[in-house]
PDB file of N, CA, C and O in Angstrom:
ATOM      1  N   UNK A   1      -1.332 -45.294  18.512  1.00  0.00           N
ATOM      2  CA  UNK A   1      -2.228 -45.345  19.657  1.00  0.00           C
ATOM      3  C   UNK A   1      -1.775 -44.323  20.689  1.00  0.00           C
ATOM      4  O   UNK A   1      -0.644 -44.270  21.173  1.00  0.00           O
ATOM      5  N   UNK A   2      -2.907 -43.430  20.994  1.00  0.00           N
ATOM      6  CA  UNK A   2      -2.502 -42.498  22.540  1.00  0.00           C
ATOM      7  C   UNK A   2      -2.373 -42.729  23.771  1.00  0.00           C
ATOM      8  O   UNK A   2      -2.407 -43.941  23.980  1.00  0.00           O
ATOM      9  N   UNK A   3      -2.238 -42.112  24.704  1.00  0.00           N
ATOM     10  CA  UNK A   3      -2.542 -42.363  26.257  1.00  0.00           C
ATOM     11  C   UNK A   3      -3.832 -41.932  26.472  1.00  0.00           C
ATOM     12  O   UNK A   3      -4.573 -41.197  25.818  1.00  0.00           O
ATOM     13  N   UNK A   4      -3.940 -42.422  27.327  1.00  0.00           N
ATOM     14  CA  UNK A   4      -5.430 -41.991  28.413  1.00  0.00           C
ATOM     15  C   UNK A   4      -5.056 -40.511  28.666  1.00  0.00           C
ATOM     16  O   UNK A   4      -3.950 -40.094  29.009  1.00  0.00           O
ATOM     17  N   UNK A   5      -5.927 -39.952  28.485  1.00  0.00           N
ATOM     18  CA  UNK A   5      -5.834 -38.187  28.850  1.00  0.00           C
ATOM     19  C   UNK A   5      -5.570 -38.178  30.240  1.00  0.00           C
ATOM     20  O   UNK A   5      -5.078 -37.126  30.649  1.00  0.00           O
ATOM     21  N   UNK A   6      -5.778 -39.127  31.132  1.00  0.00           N
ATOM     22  CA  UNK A   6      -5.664 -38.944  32.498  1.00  0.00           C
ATOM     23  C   UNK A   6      -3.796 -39.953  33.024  1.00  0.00           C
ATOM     24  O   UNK A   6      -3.242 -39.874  34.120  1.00  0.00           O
ATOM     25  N   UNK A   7      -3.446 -40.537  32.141  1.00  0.00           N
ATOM     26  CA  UNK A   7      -2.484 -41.234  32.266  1.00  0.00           C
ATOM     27  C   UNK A   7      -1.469 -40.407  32.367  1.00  0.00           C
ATOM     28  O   UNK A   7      -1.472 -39.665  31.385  1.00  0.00           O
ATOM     29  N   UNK A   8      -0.322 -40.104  33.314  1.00  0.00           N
ATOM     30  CA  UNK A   8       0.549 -39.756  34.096  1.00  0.00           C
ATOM     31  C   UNK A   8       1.569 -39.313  32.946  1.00  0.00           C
ATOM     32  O   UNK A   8       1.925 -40.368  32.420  1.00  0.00           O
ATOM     33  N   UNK A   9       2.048 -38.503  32.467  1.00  0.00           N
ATOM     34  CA  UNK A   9       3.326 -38.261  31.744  1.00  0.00           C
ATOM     35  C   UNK A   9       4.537 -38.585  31.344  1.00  0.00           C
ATOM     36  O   UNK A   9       5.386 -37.952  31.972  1.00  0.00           O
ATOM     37  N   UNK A  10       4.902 -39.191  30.685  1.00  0.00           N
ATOM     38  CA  UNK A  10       6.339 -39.942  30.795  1.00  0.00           C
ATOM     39  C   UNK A  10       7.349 -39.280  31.327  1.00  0.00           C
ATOM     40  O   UNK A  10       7.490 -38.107  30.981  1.00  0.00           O
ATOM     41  N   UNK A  11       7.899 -39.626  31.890  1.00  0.00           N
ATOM     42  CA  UNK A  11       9.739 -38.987  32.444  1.00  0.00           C
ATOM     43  C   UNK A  11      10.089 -39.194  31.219  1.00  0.00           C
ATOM     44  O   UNK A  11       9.995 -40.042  30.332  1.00  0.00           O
ATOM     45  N   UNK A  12      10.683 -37.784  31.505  1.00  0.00           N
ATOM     46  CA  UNK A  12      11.697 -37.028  30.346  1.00  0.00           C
ATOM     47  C   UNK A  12      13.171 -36.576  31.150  1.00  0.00           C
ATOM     48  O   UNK A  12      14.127 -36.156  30.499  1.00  0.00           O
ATOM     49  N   UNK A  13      13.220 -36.746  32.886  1.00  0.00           N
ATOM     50  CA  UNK A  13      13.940 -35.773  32.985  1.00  0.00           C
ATOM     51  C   UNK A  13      14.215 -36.774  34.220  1.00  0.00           C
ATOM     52  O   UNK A  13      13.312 -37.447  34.716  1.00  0.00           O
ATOM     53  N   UNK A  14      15.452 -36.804  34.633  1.00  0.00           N
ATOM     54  CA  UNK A  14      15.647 -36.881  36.103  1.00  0.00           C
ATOM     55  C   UNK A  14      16.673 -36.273  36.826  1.00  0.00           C
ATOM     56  O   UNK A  14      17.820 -35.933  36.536  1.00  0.00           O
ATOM     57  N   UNK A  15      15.683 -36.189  38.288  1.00  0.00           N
ATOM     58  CA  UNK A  15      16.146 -35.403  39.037  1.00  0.00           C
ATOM     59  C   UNK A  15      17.427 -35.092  39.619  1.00  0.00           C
ATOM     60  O   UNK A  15      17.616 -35.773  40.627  1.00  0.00           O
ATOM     61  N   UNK A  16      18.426 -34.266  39.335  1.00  0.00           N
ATOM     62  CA  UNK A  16      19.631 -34.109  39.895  1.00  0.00           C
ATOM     63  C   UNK A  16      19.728 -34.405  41.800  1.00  0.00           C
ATOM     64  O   UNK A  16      20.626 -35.112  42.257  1.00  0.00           O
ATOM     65  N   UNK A  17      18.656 -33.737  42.723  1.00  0.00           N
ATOM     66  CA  UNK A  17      19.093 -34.284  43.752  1.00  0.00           C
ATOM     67  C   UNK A  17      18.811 -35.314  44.325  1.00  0.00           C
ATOM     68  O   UNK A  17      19.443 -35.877  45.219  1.00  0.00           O
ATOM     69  N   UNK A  18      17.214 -35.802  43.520  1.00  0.00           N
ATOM     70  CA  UNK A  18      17.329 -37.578  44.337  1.00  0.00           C
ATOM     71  C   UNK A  18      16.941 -38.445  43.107  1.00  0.00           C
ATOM     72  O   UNK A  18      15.992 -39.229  43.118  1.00  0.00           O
ATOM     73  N   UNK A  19      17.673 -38.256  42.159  1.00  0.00           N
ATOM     74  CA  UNK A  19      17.705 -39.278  40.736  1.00  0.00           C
ATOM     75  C   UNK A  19      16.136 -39.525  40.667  1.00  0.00           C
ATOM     76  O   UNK A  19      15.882 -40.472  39.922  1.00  0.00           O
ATOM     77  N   UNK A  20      15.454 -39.167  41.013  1.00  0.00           N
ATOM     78  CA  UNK A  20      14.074 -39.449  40.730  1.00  0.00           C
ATOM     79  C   UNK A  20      13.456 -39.274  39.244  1.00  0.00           C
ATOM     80  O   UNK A  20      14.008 -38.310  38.714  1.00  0.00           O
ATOM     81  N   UNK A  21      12.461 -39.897  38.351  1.00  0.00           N
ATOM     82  CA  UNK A  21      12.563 -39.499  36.970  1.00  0.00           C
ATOM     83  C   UNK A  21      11.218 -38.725  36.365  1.00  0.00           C
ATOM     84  O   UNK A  21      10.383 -39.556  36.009  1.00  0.00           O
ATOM     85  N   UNK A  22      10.988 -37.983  36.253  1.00  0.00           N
ATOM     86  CA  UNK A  22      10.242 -36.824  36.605  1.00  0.00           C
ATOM     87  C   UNK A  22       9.310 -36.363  34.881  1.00  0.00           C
ATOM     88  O   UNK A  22       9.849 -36.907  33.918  1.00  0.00           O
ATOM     89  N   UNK A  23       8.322 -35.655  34.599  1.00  0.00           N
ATOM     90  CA  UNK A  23       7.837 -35.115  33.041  1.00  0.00           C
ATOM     91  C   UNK A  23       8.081 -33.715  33.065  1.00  0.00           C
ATOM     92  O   UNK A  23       7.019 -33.097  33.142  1.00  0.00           O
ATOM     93  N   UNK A  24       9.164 -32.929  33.026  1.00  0.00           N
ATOM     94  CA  UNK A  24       9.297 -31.733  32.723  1.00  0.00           C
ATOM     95  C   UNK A  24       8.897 -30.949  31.476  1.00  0.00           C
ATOM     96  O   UNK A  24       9.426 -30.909  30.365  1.00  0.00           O
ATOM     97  N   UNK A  25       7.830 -30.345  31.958  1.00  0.00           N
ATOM     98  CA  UNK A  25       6.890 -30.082  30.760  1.00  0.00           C
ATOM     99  C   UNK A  25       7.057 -28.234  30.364  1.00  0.00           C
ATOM    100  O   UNK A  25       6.137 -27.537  29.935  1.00  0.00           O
ATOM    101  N   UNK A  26       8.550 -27.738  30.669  1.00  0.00           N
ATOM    102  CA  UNK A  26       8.733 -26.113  30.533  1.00  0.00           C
ATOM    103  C   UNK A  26       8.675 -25.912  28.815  1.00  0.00           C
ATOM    104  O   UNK A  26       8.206 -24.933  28.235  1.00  0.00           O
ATOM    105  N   UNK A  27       9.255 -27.058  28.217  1.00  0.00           N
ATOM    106  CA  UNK A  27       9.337 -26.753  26.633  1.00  0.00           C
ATOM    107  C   UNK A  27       7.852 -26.968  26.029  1.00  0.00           C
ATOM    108  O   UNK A  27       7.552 -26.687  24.868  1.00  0.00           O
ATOM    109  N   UNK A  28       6.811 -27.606  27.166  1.00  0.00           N
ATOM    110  CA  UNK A  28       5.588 -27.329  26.358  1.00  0.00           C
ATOM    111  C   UNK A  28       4.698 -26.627  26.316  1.00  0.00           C
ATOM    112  O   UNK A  28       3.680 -26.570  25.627  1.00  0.00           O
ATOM    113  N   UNK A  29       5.383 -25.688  27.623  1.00  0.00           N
ATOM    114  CA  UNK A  29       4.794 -24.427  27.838  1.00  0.00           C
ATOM    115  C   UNK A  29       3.315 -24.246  29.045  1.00  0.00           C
ATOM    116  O   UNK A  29       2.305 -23.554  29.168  1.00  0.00           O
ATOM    117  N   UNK A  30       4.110 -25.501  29.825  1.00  0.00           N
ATOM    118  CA  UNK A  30       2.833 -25.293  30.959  1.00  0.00           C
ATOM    119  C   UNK A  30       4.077 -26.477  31.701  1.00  0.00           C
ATOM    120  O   UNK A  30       4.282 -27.490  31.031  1.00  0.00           O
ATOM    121  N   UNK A  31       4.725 -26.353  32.804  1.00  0.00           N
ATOM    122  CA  UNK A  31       5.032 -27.900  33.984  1.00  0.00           C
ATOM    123  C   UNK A  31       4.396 -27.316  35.186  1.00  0.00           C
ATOM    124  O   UNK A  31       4.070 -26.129  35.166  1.00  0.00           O
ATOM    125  N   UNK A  32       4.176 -28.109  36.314  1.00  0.00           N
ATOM    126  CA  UNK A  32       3.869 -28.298  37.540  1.00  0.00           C
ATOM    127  C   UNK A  32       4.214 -27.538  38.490  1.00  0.00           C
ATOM    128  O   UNK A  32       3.542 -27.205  39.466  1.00  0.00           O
ATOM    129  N   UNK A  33       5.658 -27.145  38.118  1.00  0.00           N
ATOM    130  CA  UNK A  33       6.692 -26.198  38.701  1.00  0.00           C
ATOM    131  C   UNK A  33       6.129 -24.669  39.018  1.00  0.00           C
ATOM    132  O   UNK A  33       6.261 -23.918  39.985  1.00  0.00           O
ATOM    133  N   UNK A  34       5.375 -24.554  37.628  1.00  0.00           N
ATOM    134  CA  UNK A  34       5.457 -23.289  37.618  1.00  0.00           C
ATOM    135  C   UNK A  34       3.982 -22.413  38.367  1.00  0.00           C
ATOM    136  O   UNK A  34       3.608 -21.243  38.287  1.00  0.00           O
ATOM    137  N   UNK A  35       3.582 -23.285  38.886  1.00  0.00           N
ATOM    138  CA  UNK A  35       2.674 -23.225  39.671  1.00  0.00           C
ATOM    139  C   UNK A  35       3.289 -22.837  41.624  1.00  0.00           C
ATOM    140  O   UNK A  35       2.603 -22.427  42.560  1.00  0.00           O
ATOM    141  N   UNK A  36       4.594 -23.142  41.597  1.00  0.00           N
ATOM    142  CA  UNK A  36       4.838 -22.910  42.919  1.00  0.00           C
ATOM    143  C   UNK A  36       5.860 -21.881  42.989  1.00  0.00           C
ATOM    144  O   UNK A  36       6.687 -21.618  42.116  1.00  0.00           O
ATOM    145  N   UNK A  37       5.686 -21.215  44.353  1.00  0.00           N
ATOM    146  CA  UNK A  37       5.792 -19.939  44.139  1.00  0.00           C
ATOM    147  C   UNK A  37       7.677 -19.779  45.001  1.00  0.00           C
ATOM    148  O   UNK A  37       7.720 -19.542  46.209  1.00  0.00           O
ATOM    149  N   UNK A  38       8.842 -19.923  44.298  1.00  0.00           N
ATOM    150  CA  UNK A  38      10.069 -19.657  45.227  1.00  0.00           C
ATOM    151  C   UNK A  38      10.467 -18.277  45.553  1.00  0.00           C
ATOM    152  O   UNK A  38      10.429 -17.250  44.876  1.00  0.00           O
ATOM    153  N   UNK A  39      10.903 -18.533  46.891  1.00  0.00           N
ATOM    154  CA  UNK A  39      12.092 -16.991  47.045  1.00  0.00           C
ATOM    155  C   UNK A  39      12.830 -16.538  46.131  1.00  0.00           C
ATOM    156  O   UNK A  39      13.300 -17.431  45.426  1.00  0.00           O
ATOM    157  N   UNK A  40      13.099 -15.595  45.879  1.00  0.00           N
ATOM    158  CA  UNK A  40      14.134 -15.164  44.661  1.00  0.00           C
ATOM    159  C   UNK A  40      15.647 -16.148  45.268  1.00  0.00           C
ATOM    160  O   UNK A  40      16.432 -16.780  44.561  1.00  0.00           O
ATOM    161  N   UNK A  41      15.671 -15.995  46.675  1.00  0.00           N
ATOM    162  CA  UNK A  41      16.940 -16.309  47.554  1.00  0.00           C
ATOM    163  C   UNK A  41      17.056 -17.887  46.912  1.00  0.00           C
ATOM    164  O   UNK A  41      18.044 -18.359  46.349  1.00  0.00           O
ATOM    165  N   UNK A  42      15.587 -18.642  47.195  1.00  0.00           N
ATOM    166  CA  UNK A  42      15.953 -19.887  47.208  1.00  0.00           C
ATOM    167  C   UNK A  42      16.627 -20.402  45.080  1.00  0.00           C
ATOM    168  O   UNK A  42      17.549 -21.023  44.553  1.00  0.00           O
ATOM    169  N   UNK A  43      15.494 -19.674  44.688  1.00  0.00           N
ATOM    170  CA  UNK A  43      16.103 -19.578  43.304  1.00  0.00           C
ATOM    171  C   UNK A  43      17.392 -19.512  42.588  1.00  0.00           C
ATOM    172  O   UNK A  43      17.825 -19.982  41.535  1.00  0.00           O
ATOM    173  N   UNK A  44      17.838 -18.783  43.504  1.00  0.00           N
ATOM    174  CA  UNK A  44      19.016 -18.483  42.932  1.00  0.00           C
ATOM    175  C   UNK A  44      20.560 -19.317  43.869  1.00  0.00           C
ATOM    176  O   UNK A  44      21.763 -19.479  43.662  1.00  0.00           O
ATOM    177  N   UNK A  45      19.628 -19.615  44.844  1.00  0.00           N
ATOM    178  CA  UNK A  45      20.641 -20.855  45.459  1.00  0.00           C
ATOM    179  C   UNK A  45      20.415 -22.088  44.589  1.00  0.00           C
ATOM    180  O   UNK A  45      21.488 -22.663  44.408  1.00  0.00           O
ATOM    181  N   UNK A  46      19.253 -22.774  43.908  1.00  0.00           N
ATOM    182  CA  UNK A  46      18.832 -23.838  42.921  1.00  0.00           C
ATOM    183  C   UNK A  46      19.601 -23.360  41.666  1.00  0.00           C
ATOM    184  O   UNK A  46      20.018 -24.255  40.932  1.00  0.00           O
ATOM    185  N   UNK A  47      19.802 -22.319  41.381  1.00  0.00           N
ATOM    186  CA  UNK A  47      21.099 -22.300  39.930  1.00  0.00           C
ATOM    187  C   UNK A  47      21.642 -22.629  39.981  1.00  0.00           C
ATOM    188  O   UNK A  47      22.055 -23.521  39.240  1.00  0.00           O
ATOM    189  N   UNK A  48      22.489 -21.830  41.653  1.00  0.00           N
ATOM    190  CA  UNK A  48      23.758 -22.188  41.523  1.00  0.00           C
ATOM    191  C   UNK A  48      24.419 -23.690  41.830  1.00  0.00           C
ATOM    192  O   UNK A  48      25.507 -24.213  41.585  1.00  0.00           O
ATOM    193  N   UNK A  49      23.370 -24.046  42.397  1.00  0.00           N
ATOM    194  CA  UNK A  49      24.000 -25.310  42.538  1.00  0.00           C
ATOM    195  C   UNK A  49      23.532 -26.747  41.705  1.00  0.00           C
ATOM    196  O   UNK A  49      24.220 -27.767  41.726  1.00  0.00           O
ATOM    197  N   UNK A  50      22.278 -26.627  40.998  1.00  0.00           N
ATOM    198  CA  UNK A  50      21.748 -27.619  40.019  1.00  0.00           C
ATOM    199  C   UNK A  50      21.939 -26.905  38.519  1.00  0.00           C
ATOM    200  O   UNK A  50      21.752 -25.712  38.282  1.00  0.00           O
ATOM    201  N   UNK A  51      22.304 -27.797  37.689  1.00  0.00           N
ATOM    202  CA  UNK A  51      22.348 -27.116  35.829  1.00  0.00           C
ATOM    203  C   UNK A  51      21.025 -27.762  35.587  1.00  0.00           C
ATOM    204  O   UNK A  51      20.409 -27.463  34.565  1.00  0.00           O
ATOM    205  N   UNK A  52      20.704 -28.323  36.141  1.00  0.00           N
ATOM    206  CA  UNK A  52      18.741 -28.683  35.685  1.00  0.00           C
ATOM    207  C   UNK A  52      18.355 -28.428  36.463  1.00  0.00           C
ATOM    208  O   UNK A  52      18.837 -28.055  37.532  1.00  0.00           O
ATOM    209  N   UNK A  53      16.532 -28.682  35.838  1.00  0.00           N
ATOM    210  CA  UNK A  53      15.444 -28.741  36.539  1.00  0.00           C
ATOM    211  C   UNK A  53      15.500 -30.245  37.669  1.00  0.00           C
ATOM    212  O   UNK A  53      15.898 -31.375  37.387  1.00  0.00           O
ATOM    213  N   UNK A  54      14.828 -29.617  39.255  1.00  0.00           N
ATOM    214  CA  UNK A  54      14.179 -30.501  39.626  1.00  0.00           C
ATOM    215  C   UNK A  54      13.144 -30.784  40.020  1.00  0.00           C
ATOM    216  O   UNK A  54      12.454 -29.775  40.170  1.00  0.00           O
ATOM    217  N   UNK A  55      12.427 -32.086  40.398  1.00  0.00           N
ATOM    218  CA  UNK A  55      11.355 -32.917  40.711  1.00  0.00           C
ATOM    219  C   UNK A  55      10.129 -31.901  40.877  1.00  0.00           C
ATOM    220  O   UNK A  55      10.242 -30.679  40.783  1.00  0.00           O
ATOM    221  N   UNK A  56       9.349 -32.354  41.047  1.00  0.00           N
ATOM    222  CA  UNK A  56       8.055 -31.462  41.926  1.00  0.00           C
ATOM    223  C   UNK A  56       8.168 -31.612  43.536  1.00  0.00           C
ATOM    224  O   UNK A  56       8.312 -30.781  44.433  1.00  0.00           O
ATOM    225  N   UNK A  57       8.060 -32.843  43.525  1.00  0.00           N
ATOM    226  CA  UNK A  57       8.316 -33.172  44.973  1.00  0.00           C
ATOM    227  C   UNK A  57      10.046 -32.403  45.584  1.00  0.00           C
ATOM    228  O   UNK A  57      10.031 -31.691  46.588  1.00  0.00           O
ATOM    229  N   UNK A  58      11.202 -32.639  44.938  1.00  0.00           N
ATOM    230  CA  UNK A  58      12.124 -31.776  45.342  1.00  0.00           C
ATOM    231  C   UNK A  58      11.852 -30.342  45.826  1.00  0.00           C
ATOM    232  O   UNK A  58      12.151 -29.877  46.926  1.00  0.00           O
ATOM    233  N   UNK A  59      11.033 -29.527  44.476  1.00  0.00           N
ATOM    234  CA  UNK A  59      11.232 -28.440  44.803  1.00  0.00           C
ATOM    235  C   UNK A  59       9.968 -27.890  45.943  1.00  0.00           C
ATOM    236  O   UNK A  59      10.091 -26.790  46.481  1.00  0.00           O
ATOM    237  N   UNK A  60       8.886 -28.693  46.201  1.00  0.00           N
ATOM    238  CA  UNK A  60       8.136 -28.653  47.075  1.00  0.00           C
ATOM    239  C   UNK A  60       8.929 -28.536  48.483  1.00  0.00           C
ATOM    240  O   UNK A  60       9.000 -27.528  49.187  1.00  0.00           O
ATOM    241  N   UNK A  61       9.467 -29.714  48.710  1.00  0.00           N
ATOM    242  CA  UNK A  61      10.327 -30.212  50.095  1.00  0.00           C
ATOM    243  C   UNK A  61      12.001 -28.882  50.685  1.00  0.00           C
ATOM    244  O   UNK A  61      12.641 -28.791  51.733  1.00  0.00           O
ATOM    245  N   UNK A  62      12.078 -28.053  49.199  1.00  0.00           N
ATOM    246  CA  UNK A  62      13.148 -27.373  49.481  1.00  0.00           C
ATOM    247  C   UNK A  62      12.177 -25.484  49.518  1.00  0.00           C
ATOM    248  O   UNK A  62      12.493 -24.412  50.035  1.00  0.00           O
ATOM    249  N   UNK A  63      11.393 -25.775  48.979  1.00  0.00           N
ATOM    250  CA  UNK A  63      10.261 -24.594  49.544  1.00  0.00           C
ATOM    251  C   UNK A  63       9.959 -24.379  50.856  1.00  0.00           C
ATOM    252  O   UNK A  63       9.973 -23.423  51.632  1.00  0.00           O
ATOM    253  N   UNK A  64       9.638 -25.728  50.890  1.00  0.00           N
ATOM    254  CA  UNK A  64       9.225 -26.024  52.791  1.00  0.00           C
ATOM    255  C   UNK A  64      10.370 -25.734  53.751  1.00  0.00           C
ATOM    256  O   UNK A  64      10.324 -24.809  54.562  1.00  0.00           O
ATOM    257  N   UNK A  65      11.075 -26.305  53.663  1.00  0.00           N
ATOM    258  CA  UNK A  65      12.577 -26.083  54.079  1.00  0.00           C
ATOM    259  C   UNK A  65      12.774 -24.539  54.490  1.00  0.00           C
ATOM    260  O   UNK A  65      13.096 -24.048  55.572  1.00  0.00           O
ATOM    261  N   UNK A  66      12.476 -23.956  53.276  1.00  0.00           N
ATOM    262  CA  UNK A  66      13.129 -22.403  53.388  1.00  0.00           C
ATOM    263  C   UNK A  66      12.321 -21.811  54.075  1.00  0.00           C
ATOM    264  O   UNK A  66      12.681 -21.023  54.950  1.00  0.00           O
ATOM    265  N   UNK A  67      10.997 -22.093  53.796  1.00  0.00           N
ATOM    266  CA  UNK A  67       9.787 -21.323  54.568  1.00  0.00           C
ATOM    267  C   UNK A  67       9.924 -21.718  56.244  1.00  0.00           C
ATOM    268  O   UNK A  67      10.184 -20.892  57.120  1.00  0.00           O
ATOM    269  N   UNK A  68       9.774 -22.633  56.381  1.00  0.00           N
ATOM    270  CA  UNK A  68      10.324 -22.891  57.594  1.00  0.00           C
ATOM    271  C   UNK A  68      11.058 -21.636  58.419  1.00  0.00           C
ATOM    272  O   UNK A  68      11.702 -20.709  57.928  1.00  0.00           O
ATOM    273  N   UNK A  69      10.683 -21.960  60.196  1.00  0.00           N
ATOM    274  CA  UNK A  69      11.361 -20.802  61.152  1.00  0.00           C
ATOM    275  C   UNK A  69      12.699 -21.673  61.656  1.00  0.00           C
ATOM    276  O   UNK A  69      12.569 -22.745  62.246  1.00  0.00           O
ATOM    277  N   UNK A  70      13.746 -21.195  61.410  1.00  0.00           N
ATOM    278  CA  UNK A  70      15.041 -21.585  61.734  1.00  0.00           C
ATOM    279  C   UNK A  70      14.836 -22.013  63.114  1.00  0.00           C
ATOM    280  O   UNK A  70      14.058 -21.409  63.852  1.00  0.00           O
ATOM    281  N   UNK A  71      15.605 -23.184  63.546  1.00  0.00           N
ATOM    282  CA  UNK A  71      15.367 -24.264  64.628  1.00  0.00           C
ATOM    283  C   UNK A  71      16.703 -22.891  65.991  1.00  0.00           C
ATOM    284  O   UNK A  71      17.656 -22.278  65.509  1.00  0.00           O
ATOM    285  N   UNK A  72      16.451 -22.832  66.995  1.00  0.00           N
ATOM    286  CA  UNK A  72      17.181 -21.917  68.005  1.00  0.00           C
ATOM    287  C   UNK A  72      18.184 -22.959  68.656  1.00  0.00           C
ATOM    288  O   UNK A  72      18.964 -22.597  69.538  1.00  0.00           O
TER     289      UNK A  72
END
């Protein structure tokens, strides 16, 4: 028996910074992720400091973050 075509994805993956449990869909050749657009800067700060993928919502909230005008 299948899912509902509209039924939500199973977690496959959870999130290194807020344990959240997430459907990382890069091995099927389309995730959520790849739809949003990072700094090279912020990218390469997310290597270095995560060995996985995270959340949608993570990497949304750490987009925002960066985009953001530094507080004076």
């Amino acid at each position: 028996m299948s899912a509902p075509a509209d039924a939500a994805p199973t977690p496959n993956e959870h999130c290194p910074r807020c344990g959240g449990g997430f459907h990382c869909g890069a091995a099927e050749a389309h995730c959520d992720c790849f739809e949003l657009q990072l700094s090279p800067a912020l990218r390469q700060q997310l290597a270095a400091q995560y060995s996985s993928c995270l959340c949608l919502r993570c990497l949304k909230e750490l987009a925002a973050a960066a985009a953001a005008p530094a507080a004076d």
